[in-house]
C-alpha atoms as an extended CHARMM CRD file, in Angstrom:
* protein
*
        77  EXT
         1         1  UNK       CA            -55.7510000000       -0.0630000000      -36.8150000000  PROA      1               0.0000000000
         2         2  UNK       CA            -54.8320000000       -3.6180000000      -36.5930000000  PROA      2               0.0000000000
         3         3  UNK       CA            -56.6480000000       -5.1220000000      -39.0610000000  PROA      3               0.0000000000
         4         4  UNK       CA            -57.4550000000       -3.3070000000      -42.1250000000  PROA      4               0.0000000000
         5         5  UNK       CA            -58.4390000000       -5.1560000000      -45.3850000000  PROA      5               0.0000000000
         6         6  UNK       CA            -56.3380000000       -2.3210000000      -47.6350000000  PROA      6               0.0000000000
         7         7  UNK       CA            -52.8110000000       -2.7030000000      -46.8190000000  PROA      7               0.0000000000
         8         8  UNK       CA            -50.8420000000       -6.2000000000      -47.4410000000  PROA      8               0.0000000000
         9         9  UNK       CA            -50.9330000000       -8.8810000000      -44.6550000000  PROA      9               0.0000000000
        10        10  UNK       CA            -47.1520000000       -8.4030000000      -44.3800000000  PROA      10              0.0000000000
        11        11  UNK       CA            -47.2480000000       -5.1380000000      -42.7710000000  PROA      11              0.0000000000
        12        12  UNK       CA            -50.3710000000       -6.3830000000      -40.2470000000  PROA      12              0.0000000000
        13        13  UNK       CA            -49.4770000000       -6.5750000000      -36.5600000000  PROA      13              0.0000000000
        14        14  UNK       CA            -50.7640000000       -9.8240000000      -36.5060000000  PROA      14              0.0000000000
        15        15  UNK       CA            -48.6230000000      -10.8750000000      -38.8620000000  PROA      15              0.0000000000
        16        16  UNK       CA            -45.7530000000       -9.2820000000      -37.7300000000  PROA      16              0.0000000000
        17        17  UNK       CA            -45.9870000000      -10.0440000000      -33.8350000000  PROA      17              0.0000000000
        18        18  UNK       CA            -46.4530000000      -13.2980000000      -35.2410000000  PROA      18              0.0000000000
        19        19  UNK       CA            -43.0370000000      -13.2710000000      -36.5220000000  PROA      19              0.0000000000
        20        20  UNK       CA            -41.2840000000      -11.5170000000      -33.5360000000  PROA      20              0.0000000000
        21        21  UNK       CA            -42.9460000000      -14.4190000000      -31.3870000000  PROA      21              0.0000000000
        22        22  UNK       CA            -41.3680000000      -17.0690000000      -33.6490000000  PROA      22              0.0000000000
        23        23  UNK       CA            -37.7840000000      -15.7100000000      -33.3920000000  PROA      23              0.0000000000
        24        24  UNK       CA            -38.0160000000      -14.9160000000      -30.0050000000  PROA      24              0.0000000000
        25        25  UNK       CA            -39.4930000000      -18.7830000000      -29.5800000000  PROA      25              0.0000000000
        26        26  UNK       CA            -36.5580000000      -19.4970000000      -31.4660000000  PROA      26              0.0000000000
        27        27  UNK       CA            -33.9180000000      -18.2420000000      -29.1820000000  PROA      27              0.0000000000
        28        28  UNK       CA            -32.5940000000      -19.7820000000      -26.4120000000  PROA      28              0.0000000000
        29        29  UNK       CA            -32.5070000000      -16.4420000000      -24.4620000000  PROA      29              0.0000000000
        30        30  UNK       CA            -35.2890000000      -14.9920000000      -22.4240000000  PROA      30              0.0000000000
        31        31  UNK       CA            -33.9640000000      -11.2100000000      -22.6140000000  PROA      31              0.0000000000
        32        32  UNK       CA            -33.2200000000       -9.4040000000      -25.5060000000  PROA      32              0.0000000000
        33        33  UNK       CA            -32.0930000000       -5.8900000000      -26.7610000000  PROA      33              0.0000000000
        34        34  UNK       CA            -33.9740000000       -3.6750000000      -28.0680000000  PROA      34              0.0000000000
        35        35  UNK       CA            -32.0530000000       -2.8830000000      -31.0270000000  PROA      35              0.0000000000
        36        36  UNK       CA            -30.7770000000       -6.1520000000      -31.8850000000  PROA      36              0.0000000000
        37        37  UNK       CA            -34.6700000000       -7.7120000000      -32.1720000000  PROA      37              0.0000000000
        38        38  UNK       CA            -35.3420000000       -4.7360000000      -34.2640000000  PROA      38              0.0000000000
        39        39  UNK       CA            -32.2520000000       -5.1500000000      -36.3720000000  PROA      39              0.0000000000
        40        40  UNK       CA            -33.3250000000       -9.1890000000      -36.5800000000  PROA      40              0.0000000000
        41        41  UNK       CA            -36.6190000000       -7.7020000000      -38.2190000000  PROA      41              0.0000000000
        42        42  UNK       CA            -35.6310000000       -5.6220000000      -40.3630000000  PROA      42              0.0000000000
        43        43  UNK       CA            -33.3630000000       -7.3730000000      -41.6290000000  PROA      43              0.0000000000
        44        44  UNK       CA            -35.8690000000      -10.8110000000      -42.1830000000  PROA      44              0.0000000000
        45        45  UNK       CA            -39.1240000000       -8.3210000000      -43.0570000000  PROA      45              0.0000000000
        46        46  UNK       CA            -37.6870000000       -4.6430000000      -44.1900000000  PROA      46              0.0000000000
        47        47  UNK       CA            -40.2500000000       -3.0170000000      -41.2180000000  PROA      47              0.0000000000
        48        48  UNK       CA            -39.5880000000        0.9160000000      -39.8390000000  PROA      48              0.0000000000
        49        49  UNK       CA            -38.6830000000        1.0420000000      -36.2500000000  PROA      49              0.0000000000
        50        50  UNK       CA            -42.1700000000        2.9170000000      -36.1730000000  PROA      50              0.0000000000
        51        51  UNK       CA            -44.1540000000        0.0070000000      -37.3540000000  PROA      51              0.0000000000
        52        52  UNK       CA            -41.5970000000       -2.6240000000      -35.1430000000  PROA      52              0.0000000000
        53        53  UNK       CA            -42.2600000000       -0.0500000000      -31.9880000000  PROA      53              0.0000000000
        54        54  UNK       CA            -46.1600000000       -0.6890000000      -32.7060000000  PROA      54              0.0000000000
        55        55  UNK       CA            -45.7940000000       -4.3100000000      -33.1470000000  PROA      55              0.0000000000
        56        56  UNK       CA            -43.8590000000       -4.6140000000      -29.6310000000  PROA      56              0.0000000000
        57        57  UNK       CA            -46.0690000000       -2.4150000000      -27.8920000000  PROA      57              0.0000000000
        58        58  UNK       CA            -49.5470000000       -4.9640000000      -29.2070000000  PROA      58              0.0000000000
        59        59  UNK       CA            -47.5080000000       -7.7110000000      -28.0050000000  PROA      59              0.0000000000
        60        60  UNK       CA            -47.1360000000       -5.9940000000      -24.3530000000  PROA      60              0.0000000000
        61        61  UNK       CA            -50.5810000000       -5.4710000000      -24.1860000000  PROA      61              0.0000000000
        62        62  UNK       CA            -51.3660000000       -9.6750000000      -25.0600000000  PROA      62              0.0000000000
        63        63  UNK       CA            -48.4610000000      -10.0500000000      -22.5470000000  PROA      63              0.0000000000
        64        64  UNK       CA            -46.6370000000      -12.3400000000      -24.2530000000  PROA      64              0.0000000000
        65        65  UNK       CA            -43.7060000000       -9.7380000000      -23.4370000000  PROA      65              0.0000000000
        66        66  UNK       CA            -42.6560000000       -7.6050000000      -20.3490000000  PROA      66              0.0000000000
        67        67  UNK       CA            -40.0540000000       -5.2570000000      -19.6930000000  PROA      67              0.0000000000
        68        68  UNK       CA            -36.8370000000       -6.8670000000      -18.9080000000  PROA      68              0.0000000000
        69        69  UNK       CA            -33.7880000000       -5.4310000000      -16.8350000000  PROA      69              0.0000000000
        70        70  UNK       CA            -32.0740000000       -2.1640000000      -17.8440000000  PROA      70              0.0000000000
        71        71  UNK       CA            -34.5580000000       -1.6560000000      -20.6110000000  PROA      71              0.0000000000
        72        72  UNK       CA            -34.4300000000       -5.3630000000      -22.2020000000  PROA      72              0.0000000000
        73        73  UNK       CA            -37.4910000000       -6.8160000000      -23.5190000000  PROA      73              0.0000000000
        74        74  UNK       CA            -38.2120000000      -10.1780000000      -21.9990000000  PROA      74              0.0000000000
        75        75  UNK       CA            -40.5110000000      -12.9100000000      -23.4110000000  PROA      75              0.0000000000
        76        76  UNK       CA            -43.1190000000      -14.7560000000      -20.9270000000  PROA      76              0.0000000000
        77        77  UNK       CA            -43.6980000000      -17.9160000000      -22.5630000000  PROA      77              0.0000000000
């Protein structure tokens, strides 16, 4: 579910694509790793690389990202 009005904001997708959108819109780059933007994130927010798989996979659906070369994920704004 994405929204659900029993768990904390903080572990939302909303609120945690918004975050991978603002350091991603605070890189330079256009293609990142994988691992490294899930390190970033766990690092800044404490999230599983379950939840952080989920929140990539909502923002591939709004297309704000796409699937870089050799696995990279690529942002499109």
């Amino acid at each position: 579910m994405i929204v659900n009005k029993n768990t904390n904001p903080e572990r939302d997708l909303y609120y945690l694509g918004g975050k991978v959108i603002e350091l991603l819109d605070n890189s330079e780059k256009t293609e990142f790793d994988y691992l490294e933007l899930y390190n970033s994130m766990h690092t800044a927010h404490g999230i599983s690389i379950n939840l952080f798989t989920l929140v990539l996979d909502w923002l591939f659906i709004l297309g704000v990202l796409k699937n870089g070369k050799k696995g990279a994920v690529e942002k499109c704004f």
